[in-house]
C-alpha positions in Angstrom: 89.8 26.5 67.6 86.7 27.4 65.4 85.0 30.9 67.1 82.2 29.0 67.7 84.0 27.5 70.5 85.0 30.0 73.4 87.8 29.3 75.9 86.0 28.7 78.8 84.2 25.9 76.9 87.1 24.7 75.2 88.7 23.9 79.0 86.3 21.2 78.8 88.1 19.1 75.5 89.8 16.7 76.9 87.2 15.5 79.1 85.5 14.9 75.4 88.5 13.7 73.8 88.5 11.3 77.0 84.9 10.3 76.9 85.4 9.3 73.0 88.0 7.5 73.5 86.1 5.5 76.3 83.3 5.6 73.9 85.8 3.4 71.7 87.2 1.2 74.2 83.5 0.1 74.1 83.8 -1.1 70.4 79.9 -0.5 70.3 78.1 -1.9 67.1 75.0 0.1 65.9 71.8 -1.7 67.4 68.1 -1.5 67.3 67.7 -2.8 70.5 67.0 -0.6 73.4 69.7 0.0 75.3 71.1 1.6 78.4 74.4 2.7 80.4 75.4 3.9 84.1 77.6 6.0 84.9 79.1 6.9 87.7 79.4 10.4 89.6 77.2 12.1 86.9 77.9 15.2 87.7 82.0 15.2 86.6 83.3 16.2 83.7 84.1 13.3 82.0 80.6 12.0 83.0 78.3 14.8 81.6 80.6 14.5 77.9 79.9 10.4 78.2 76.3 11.4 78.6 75.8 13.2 75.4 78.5 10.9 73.6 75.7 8.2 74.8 72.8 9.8 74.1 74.1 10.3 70.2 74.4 6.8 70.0 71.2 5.8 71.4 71.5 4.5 74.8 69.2 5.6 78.1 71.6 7.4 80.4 71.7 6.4 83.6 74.1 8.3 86.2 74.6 8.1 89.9 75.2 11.4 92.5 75.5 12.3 96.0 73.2 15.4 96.7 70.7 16.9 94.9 72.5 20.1 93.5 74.5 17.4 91.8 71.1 15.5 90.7 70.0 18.5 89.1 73.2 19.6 87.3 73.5 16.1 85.7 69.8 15.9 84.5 70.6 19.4 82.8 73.3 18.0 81.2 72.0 14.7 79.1 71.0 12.1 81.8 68.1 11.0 81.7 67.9 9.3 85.0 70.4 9.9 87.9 70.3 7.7 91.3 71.3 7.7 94.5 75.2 7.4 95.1 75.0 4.1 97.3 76.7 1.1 96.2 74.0 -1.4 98.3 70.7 -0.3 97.1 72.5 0.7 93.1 71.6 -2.6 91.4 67.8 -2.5 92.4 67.9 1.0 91.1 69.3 0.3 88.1 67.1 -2.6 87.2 64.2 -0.4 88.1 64.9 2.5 86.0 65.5 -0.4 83.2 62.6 -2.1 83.8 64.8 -5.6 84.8 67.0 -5.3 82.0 70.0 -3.7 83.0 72.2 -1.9 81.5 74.6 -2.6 78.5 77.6 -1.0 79.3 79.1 0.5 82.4 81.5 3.7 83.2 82.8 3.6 86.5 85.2 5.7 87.5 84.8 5.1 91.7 85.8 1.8 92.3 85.7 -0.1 95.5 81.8 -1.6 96.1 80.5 0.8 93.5 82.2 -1.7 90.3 81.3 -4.7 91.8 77.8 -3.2 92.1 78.0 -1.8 89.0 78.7 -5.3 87.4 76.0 -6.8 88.8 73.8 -4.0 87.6 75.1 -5.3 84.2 72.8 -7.5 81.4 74.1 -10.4 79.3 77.1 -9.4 77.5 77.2 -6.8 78.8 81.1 -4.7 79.8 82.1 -2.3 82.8 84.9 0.1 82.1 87.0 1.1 84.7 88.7 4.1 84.9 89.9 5.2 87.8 89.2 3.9 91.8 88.7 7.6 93.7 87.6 5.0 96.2 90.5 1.7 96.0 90.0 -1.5 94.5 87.2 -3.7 94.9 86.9 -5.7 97.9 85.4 -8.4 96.3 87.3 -10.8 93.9 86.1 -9.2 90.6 87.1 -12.7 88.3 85.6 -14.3 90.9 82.4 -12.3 90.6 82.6 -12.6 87.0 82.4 -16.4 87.5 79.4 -16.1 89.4 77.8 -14.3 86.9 78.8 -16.3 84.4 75.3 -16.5 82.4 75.5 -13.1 81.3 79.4 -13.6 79.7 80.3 -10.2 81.2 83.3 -8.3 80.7 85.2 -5.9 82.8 88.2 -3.5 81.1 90.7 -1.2 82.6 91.4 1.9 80.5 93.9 4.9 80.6 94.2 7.7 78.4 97.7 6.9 78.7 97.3 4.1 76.1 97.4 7.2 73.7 100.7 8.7 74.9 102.9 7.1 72.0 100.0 7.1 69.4 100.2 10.7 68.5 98.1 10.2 65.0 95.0 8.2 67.3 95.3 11.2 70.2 95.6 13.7 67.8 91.9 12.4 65.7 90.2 12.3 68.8 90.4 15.5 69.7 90.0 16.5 66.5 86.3 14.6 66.7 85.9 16.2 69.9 86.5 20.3 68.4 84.2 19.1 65.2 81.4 17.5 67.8 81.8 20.9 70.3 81.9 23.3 67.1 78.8 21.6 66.0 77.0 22.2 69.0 76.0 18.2 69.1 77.9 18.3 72.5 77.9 21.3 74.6 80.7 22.1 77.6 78.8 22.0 80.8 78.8 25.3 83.1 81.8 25.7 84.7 82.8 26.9 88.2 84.9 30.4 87.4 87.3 31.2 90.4 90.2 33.2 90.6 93.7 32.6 90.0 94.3 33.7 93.8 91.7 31.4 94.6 93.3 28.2 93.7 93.4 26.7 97.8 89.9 27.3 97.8 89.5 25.3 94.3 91.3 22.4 95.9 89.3 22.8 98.8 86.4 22.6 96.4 87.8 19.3 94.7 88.9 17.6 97.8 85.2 18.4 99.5 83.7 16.3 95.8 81.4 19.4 95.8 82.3 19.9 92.2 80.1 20.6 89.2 81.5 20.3 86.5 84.5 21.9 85.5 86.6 24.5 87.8 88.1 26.9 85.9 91.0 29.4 87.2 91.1 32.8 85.3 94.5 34.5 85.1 93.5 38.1 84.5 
């Protein structure tokens, strides 16, 4: 790694090698129209890398949290609008922060009622990205859904980093693109929770409560 990148920051390159490679599963075309894209659970850290991978390309960032420590910690790191954590009221948020747009392109990585709601909070051609379901699958029939909206020609995709397990060459440029953007300070690692190797029950404590920011990191000294 260059110096310019220390360890504790360099614990945070795969989320960013993650986040490009959702970034890519996007297959976004440059545009000069305005654009925008929610994500969900702002404050992770996959979210707060797609943030700034988002904001390089243009789009207004809009993310979703549960408390207000999480609010703040996801403005500070490149959103430029984070909303309330409720799947019901989500789509009138979104098309307010939009101004009745919507929003372009979606990363979702909750499932349950917060895709289906993300969907809707979609605008004409626009695409969700699913990535994980913390919270199951969708109750709602999610073709069915898409047929219902059929006007706007939406598109939903699963994705897994997985997909890059055999492709050594692909794997190995993205997180080549994610050291070059780190080392070049046009995305920065977002503070990270230090605990103590002896501490890891607590870290899981930490993770199971979702009171994360962030990154955890364990130190072994």
């Amino acid at each position: 790694l260059p110096e310019s990148i220390s360890d504790q920051d360099a614990v945070s390159l795969p989320n960013l090698q993650l986040a490009l490679a959702l970034m890519q599963a996007a297959c976004l075309m440059p545009s000069n129209e305005q654009r925008a894209v929610l994500i969900t659970g702002a404050a992770g850290g996959v979210a707060t890398m797609l943030s700034q991978l988002a904001k390089l390309h243009g789009f207004q960032t809009i993310g979703t949290a549960r408390s207000e420590d999480k609010r703040l910690f996801a403005l500070a790191n490149g959103f430029d609008v984070v909303l309330d954590s409720v799947p019901e009221t989500l789509t009138v948020q979104v098309m307010q922060a939009t101004q009745g747009r919507g929003v372009n392109l979606v990363y979702d990585h909750l499932g349950g009622a917060y895709l289906t709601a993300s969907m809707r909070s979609l605008s004409p051609m626009g695409l969700a990205v699913s990535y994980n379901i913390i919270t199951g699958k969708p109750d709602t029939d999610v073709f069915g859904l898409m047929r219902e909206l059929l006007s706007k020609s939406l598109g939903v995709r699963c994705f897994s980093m997985h997909t890059f397990d055999e492709n050594v060459t692909s794997r190995r440029a993205l997180m080549n693109q994610a050291i070059d953007l780190m080392a070049a300070q046009k995305v920065k690692a977002p503070t990270a929770t230090l605990m103590a190797f002896n501490e890891v029950v607590q870290a899981h404590i930490v993770l199971d409560s979702g009171a994360t920011l962030g990154k955890i990191i364990l130190n072994p000294q």
